[in-house]
C-alpha positions as CSV (number, residue, x, y, z in Angstrom):
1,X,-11.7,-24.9,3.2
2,X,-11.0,-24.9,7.1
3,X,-13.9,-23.7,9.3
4,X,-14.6,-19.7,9.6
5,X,-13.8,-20.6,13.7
6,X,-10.3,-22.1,12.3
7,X,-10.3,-19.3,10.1
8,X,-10.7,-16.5,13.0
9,X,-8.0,-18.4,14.9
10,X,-5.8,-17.5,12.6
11,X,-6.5,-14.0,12.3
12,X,-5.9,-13.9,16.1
13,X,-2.5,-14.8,15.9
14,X,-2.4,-12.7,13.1
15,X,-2.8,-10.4,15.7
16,X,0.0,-11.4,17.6
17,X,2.5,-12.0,14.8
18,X,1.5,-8.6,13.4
19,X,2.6,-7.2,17.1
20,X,5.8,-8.9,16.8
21,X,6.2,-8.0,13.0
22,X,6.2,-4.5,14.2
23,X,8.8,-4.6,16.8
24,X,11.0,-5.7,13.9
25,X,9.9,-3.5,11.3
26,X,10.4,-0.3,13.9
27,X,14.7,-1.4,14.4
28,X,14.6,-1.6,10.5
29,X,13.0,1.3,8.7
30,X,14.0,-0.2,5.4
31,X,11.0,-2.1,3.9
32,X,9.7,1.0,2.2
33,X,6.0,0.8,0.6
34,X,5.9,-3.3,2.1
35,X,6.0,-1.4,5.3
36,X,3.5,-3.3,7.8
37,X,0.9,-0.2,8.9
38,X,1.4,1.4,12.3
39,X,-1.0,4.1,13.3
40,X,1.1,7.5,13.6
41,X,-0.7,9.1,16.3
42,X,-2.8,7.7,19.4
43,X,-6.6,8.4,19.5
44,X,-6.2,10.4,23.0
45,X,-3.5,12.9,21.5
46,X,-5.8,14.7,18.9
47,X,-6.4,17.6,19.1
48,X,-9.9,18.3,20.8
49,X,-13.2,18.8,18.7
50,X,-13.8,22.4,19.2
51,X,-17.0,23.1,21.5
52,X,-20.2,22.6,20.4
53,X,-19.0,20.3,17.4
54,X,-20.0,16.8,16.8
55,X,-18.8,14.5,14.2
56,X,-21.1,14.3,11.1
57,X,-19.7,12.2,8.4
58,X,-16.0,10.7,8.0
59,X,-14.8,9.6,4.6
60,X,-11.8,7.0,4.0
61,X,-9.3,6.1,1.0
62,X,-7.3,3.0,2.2
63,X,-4.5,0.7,0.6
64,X,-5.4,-2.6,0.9
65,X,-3.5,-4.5,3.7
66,X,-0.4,-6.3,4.0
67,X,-0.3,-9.1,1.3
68,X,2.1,-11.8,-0.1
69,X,3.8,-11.2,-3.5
70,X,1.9,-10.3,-6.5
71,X,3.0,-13.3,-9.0
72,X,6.1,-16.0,-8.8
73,X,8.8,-13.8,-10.3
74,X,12.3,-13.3,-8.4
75,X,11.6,-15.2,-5.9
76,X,11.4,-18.9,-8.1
77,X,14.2,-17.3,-10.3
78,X,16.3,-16.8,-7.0
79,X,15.5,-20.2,-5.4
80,X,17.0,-21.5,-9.1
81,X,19.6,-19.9,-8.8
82,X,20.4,-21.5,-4.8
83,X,19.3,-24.7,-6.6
84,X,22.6,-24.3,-8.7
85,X,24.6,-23.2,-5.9
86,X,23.3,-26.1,-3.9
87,X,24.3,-28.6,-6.5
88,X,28.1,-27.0,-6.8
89,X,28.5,-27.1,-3.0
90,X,28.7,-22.8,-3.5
91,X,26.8,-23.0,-0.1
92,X,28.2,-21.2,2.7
93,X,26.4,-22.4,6.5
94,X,24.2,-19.0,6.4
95,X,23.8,-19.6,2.5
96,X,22.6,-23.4,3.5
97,X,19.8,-21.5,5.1
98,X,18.3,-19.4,3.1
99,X,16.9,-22.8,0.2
100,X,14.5,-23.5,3.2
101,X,13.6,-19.9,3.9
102,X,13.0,-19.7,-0.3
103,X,11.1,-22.8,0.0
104,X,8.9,-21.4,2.7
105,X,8.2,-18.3,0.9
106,X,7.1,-19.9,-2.4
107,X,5.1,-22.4,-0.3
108,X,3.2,-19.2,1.1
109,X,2.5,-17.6,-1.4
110,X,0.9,-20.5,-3.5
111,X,-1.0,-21.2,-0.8
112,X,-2.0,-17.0,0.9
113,X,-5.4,-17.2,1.9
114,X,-6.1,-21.4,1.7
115,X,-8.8,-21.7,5.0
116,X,-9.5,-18.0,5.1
117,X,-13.3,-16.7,5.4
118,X,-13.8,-14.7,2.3
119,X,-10.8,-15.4,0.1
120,X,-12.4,-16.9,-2.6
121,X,-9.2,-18.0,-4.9
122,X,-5.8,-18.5,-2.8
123,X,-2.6,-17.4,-3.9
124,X,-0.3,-14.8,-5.2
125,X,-1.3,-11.5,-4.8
126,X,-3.7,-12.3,-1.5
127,X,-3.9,-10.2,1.8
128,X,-2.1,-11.7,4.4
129,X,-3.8,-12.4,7.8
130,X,-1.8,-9.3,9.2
131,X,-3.4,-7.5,6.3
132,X,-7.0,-8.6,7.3
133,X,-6.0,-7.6,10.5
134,X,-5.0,-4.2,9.8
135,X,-8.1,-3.2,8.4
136,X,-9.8,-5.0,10.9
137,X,-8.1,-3.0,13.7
138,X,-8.4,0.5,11.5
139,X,-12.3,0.1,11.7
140,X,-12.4,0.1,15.1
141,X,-10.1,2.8,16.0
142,X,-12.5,4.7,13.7
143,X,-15.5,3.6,16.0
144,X,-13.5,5.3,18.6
145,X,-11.9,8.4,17.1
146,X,-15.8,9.4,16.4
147,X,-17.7,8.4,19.9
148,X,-21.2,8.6,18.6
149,X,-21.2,9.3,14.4
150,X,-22.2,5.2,14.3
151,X,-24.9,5.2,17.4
152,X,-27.9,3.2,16.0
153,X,-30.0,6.2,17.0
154,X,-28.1,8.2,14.7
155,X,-27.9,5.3,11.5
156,X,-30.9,4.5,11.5
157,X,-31.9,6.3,8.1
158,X,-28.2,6.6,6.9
159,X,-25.9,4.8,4.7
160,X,-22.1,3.6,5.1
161,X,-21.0,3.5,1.2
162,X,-18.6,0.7,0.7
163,X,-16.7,1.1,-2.8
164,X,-13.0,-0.6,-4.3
165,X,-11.1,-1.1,-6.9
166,X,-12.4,-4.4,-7.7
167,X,-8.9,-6.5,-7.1
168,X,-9.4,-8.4,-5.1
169,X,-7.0,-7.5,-1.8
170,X,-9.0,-4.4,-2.2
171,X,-12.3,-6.3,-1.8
172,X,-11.2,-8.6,0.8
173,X,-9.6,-5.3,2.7
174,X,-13.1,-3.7,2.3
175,X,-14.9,-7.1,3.6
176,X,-12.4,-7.3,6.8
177,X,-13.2,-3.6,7.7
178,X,-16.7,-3.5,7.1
179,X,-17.6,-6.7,9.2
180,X,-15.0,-5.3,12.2
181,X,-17.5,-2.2,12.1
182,X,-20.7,-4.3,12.2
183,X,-19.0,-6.2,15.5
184,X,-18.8,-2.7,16.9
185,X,-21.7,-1.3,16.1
186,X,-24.5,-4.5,15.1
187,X,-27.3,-1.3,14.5
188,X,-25.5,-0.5,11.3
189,X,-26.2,-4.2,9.8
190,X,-28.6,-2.9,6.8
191,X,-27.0,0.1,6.0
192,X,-24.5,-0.8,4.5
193,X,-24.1,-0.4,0.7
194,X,-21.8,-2.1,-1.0
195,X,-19.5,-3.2,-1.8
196,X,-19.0,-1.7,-5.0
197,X,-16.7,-1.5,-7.5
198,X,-15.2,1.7,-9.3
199,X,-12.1,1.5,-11.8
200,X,-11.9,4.7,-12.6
201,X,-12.3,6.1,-8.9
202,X,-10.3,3.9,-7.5
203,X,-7.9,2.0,-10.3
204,X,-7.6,4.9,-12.6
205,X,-3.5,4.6,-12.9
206,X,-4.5,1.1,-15.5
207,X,-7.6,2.0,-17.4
208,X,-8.1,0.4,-20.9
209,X,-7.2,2.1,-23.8
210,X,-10.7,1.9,-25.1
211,X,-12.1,5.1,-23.6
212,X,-15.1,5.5,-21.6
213,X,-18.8,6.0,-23.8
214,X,-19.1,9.3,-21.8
215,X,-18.3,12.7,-23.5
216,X,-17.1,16.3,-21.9
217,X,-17.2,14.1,-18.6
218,X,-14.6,13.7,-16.0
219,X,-14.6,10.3,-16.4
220,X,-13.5,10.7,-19.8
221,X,-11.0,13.1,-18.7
222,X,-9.7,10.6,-16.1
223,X,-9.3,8.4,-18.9
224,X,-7.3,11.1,-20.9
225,X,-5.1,11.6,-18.2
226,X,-5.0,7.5,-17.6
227,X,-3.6,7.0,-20.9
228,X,-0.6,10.1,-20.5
229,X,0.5,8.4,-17.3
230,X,0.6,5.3,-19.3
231,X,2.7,6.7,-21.9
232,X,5.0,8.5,-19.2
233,X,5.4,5.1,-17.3
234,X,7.0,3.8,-20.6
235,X,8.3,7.1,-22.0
236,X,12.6,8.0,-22.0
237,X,12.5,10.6,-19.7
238,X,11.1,7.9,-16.3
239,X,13.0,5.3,-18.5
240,X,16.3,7.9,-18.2
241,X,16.0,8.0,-14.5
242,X,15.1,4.5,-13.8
243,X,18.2,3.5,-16.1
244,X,20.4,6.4,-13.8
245,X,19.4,4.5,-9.8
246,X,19.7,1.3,-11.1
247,X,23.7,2.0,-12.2
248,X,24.4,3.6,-8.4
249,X,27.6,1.9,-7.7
250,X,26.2,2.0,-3.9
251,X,24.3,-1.3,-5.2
252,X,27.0,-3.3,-6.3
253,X,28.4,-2.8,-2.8
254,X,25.4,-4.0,-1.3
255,X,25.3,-7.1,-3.5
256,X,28.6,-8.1,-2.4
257,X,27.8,-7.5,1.0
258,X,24.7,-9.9,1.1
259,X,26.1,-12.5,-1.7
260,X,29.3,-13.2,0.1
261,X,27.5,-14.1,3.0
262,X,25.6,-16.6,1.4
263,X,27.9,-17.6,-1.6
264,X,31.1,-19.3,-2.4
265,X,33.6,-16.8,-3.8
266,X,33.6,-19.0,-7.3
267,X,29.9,-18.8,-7.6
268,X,29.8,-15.5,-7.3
269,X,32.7,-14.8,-9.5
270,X,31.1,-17.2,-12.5
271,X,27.6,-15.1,-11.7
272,X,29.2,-11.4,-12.3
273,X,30.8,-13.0,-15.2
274,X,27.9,-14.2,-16.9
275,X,28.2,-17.8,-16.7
276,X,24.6,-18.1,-14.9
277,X,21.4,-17.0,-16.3
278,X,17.8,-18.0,-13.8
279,X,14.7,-17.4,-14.3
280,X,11.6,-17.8,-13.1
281,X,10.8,-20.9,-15.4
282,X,9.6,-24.0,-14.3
283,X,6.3,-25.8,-12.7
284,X,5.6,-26.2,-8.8
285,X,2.9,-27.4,-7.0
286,X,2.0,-26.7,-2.8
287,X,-0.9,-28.7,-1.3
288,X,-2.5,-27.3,1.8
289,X,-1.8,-28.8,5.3
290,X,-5.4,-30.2,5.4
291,X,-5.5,-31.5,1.6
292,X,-8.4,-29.3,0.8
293,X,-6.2,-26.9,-1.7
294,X,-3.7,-27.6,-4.5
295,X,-2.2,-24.8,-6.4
296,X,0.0,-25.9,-9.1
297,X,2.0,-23.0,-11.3
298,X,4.2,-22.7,-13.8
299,X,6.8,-19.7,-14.4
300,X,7.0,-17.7,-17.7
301,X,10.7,-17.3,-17.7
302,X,10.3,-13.2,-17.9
303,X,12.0,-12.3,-14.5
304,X,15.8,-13.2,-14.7
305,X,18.7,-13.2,-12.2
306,X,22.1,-12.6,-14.5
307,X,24.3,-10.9,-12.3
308,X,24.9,-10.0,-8.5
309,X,23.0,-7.0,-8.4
310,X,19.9,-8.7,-9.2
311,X,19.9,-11.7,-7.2
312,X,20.7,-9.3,-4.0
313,X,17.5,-7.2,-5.0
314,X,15.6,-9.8,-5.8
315,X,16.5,-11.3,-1.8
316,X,16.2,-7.6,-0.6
317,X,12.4,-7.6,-2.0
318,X,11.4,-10.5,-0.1
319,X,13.0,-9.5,3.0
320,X,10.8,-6.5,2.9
321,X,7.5,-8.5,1.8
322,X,8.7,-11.0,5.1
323,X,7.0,-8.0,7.7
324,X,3.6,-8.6,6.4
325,X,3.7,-12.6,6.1
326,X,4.1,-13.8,9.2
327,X,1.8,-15.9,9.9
328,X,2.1,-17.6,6.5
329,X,6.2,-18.0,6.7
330,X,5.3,-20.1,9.6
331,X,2.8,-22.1,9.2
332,X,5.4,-23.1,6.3
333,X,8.1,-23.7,8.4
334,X,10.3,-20.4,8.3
335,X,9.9,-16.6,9.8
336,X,10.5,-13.3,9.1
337,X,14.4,-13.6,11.5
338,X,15.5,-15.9,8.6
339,X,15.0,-13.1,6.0
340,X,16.3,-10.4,7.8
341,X,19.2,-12.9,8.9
342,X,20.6,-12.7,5.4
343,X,20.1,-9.3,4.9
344,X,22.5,-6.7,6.4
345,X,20.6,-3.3,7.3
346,X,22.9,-1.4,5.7
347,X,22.4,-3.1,2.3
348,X,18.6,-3.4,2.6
349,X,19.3,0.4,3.2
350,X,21.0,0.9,-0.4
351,X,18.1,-1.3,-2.2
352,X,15.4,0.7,0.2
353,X,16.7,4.1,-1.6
354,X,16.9,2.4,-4.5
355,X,13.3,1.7,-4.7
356,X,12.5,4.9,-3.1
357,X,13.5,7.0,-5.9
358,X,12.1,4.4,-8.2
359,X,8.8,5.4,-7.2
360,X,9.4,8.6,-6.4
361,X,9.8,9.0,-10.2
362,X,7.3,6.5,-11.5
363,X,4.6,7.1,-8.7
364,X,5.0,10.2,-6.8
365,X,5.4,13.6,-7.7
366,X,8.2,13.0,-10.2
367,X,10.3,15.5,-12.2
368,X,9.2,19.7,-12.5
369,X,9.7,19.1,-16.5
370,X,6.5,16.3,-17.1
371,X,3.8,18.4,-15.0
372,X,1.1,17.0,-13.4
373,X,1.4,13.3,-15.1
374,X,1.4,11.1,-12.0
375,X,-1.2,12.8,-10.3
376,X,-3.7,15.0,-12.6
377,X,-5.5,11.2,-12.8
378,X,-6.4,11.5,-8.9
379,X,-8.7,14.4,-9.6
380,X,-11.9,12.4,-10.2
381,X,-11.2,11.0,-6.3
382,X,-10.4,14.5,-4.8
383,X,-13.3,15.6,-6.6
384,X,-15.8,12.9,-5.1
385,X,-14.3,13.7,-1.3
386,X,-15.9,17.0,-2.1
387,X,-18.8,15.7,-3.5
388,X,-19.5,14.0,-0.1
389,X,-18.7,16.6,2.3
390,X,-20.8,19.1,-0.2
391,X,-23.4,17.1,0.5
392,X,-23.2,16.8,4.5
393,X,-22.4,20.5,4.0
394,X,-26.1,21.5,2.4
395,X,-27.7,19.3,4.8
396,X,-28.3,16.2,3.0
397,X,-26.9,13.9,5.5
398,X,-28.2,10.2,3.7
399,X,-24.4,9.2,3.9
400,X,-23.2,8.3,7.5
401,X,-19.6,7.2,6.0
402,X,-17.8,6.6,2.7
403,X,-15.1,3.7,2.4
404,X,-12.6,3.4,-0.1
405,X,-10.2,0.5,-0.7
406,X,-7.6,0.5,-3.2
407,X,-3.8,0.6,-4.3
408,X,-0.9,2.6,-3.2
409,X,-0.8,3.5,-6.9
410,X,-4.0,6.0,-6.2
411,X,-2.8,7.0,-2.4
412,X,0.2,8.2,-3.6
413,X,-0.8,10.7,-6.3
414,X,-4.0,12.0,-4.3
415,X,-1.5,13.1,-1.4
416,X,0.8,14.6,-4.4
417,X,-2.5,16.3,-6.1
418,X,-3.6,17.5,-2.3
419,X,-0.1,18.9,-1.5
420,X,0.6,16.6,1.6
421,X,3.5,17.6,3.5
422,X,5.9,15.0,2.1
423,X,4.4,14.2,-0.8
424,X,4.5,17.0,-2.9
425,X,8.0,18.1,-3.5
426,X,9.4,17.6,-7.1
427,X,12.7,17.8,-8.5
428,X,14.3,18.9,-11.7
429,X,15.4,16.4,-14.0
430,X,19.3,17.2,-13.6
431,X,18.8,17.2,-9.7
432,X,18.1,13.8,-9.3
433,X,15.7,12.7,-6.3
434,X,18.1,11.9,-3.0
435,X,16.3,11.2,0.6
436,X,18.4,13.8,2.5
437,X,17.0,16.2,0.1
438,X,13.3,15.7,-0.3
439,X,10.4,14.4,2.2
440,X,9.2,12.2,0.1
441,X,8.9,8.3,1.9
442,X,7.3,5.0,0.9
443,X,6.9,4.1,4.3
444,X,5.1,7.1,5.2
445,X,3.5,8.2,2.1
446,X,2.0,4.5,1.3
447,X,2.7,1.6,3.8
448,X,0.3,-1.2,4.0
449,X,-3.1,-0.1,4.6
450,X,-2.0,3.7,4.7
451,X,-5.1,5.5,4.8
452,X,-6.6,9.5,4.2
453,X,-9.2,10.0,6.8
454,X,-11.9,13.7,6.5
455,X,-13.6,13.7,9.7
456,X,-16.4,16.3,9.7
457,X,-17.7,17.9,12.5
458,X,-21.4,20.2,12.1
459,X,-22.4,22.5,15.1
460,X,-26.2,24.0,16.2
461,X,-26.2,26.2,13.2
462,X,-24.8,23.8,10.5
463,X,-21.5,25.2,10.1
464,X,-18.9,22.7,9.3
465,X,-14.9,21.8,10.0
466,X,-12.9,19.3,8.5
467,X,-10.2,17.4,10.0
468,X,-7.5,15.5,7.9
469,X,-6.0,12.1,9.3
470,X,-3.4,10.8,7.3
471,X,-2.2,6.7,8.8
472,X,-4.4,8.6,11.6
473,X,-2.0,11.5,12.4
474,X,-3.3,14.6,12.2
475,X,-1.6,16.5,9.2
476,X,-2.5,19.9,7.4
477,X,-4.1,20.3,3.8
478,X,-1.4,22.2,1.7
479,X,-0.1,25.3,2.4
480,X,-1.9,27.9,0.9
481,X,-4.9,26.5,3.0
482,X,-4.1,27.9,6.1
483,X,-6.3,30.7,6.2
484,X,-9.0,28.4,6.2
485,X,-8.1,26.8,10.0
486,X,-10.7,28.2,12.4
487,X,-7.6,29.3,14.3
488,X,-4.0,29.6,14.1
489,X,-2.3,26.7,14.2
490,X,-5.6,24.4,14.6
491,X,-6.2,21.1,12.3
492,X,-9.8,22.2,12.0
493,X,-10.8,23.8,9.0
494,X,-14.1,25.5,8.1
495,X,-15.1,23.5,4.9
496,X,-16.3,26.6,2.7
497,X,-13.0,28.0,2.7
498,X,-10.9,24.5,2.5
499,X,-13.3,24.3,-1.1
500,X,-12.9,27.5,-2.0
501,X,-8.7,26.9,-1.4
502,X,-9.1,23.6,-3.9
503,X,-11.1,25.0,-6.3
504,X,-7.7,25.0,-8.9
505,X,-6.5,21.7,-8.1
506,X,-10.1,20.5,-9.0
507,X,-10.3,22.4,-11.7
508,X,-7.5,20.4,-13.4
509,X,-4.3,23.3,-12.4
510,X,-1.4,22.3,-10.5
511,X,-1.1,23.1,-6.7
C-alpha cells in the first residue's frame, strides 16, 4: 500500500475532482440515487437559534459516500458485448471510444481503494475518494453549523457514539467523518466510542431469516417486519410493477438513441433479433500502478445483455456511477466527459425515471394497497432518535453526539416512516408512480451521503427545541406536527410535543 501522505494526496484532489464532478452533475439532474452529495442549504442561511438557546446534542443518519460499483455485473457483460462489436468492425468513431472508457471503468473498480488509508480490501463495492471526501467535508460543516456543542470545555465528560451497518463503505464513511471531526476539534480524541456495528439499526431491510433470541422485543419485531419486506421485494404485486416500467416504450427510444451512436446499424439489428447473448462471464485481472495490489476476478455469467434495451441501461448505469469516480476514471486513463459523451440527456432522462419509479416501488413509500411494508422496518431507528433526545431531554447529557452510517436502503424508508415532504406520498396500484405527479426523487430523497440531521438546542430552564436538517436544508417533520413549532412557521420545535406528535408512528401505525 502507498503512504497515508500519498494517500491524503489523493483525497485532496478528490477534492477538486469532486468540485468539478459537481458542475457536471448540476447541468444533468439525471443520475438519480448515484447522485454525488451537494449540501442543500448554506450554513449562514438557517434560520437563527432562538434567544437564549444553545446547541446540546446533534444526532446523524448518513448514506455512505460516493462509491464504485457494487460487483462486476453489466459493466464486463457490456464491454463483451463491444468486444464483439469490435471484432465485426460494428464500431462507429464515438463507438471506438467508449472499449477504452469500459476498460477504464472495470480497471477502477478492481482496483477502488488500492493506496487508501483505511480500506482494508480494495475493490468493488469501495467508497470512492469523492466519497471519503464527502463525509469528510459533512463533519466539518457540522463543527460549524453548532459553534461550541464540540468545545473541549464542554466534551470533556461526554461521548460522541459512532455506530454502522457493518459494510464496509459504511465503516470507512464513519472512519473518514470521525477523523475530519478530531482535526477540528483534537479535545474530543478519547471520547469517541466506536465504531460499532448494528444490523438491525442500521441494515434492517436484509436480516437473516433466523430470528433474533429476543422475545416481545423490538428487535424481534424489526425482524418480523424484515422478513415481510423480504417477501414483498420478491412478491407479484412489486414484481407487477417492476414488469409494467421496464415495458415503457419510452426505453426502447432511448436505446436506439444511445446504440446508434455507438453501433453499426447491422449490429444492432442482429442484437434486437436475438443473435447476441453477453454476459458477465469471464476472468480479469488489474495490477496497481505501484505493483503492490493484484485483484484478479472472475464473472458468474448471471447479468446478461440480450437485447437493445439492456445494453443502453446497462451504459446509462455507469454513466450515472461516472459522478462519483472521478478520481479513479483517471488515474485509469478515462473521465467522467467520456461517459456522458455517449449518453444523450434526454435518454439518461428515460432510464433516470425508469429507475425512479423502480425504487419508488421497491424502496420508497410504494403502493396504498401493501401498507406500511417498506418502511414499518425503520421504526427501531426512529425509535432510538428518540431514545437519544429523551435522554438530553431529562438531563442526562453523557452523549455529546450520535453518528450513524449506513445504506440508502434505511434513509429512504425513515424519511417515508417520518412523513418527509417528498417522501411520503403513495400511489394506488392502478395509478402508477409518474414524476410530474408525485415528490418523490432519488436524488433528493437518497444521493450519496444524504444525511438526517436533529440538532437540539436546551435553554436556562432545560426546555428543549429540535431542528431537522435533511442534506443540511432545513425541512419540517410531517404535517400534523406543526403545532409543535415554537412559532408559526419556525423550524424549531419544542421536543415534548414533536414526541407526543410521533407517538403512533412509534407505536407501529401509519403516519
Amino acid at each position: 500500500m502507498t503512504s497515508h501522505k500519498t494517500a491524503r494526496a489523493w483525497v485532496g484532489l478528490a477534492g477538486l475532482l469532486l468540485a468539478a464532478s459537481l458542475a457536471q452533475a448540476a447541468d444533468r439532474d439525471d443520475r438519480q440515487t448515484k447522485t454525488p452529495y451537494v449540501p442543500r442549504q448554506a450554513i449562514s442561511s438557517l434560520e437563527p437559534v432562538p434567544a437564549g438557546y444553545a446547541p446540546v446534542f446533534t444526532q446523524l443518519l448518513a448514506r455512505h459516500g460516493s462509491r464504485g460499483l457494487t460487483g462486476m455485473k453489466s459493466d464486463l457483460a457490456l464491454y463483451r458485448l463491444w468486444q464483439q462489436a469490435d471484432q465485426e468492425h460494428a464500431l462507429t468513431p464515438l463507438g471506438q471510444t467508449l472499449g477504452p472508457a469500459l476498460q477504464a471503468m472495470l480497471r477502477a473498480n478492481f482496483l477502488l481503494g488500492a493506496g487508501v488509508a483505511g480500506i482494508s480490501e480494495p475493490g468493488y463495492g469501495n467508497e470512492t475518494l469523492v466519497g471519503l471526501q464527502e463525509h469528510t467535508e459533512l463533519a466539518r460543516r457540522m463543527v460549524q453549523r453548532l459553534p461550541g456543542l464540540f468545545d473541549e470545555s464542554k466534551s470533556d465528560q461526554r461521548e460522541v457514539v459512532v455506530v454502522s451497518s457493518g459494510k464496509d463503505r459504511a465503516v470507512d464513511s464513519a472512519q473518514a467523518f470521525t477523523q475530519s471531526l478530531l482535526e477540528a476539534r483534537p479535545g474530543l480524541r478519547g471520547h469517541v466510542k466506536g465504531p460499532s456495528q448494528d444490523a438491525y439499526l442500521l441494515y434492517f431491510h436484509r436480516l437473516p431469516k433466523t430470528p433474533p433470541a429476543e422475545t416481545a422485543t423490538l428487535r424481534l419485531q424489526t425482524w418480523k417486519d424484515s422478513q415481510a419486506y423480504q417477501a414483498y421485494q420478491h412478491g407479484a404485486a412489486l414484481q407487477a410493477q417492476l414488469a409494467r416500467i421496464r415495458q415503457d416504450p419510452r426505453l426502447q427510444g432511448a436505446a436506439d438513441a444511445v446504440l446508434s451512436r455507438l453501433f453499426r446499424p447491422d449490429f444492432l439489428k442482429r442484437l434486437e433479433q436475438g443473435g447476441y447473448r453477453f454476459s458477465n462471464s469471464g476472468t480479469l485481472s488489474f495490477a496497481s500502478e505501484d505493483g503492490r495490489y493484484t485483484n484478479t476476478l472472475t464473472g458468474d455469467g448471471r447479468s446478461v445483455i440480450a437485447n437493445g434495451v439492456q445494453a443502453a441501461w446497462a451504459l446509462y448505469d455507469l454513466y450515472a456511477i461516472s459522478a462519483g469516480m472521478s478520481a479513479e476514471l483517471e488515474r485509469a486513463g478515462s473521465n467522467v466527459k467520456s461517459f456522458a459523451g455517449v449518453m444523450p440527456p434526454t435518454a439518461a432522462q428515460v432510464f433516470a425515471e425508469a429507475e425512479e419509479a423502480e425504487d419508488f416501488y421497491s424502496k420508497g413509500p410504494g403502493m396504498v394497497e401493501q401498507g406500511d411494508v417498506t418502511w414499518r422496518m425503520a421504526r427501531i431507528l426512529l425509535q432510538d432518535f428518540f431514545d437519544e433526545a429523551d435522554a438530553i431531554d431529562r438531563g442526562q447529557r453523557q452523549h455529546l453526539a450520535k453518528l450513524r452510517f449506513a445504506h440508502a436502503e434505511i434513509v429512504i424508508p425513515l424519511a417515508t416512516l417520518m412523513g418527509l415532504p417528498g417522501a411520503a406520498q403513495q400511489v394506488d396500484e392502478r395509478e402508477p408512480y409518474a414524476p410530474a405527479r408525485n415528490g418523490w426523487r432519488g436524488a433528493q430523497i437518497a444521493p450519496m451521503a444524504a444525511n438526517l440531521q436533529w440538532d437540539m438546542f436546551a435553554d436556562a430552564a432545560g426546555r428543549t427545541v429540535v431542528r431537522l436538517l435533511y442534506n443540511e436544508a432545513e425541512v419540517d417533520f410531517k404535517p400534523s406536527c406543526d403545532a409543535a413549532r415554537i412559532s408559526p412557521g419556525s423550524h424549531y420545535y419544542d421536543y415534548h410535543a414533536l414526541r407526543a406528535c410521533y407517538a403512533q408512528a412509534l407505536a407501529g401505525g401509519q403516519n
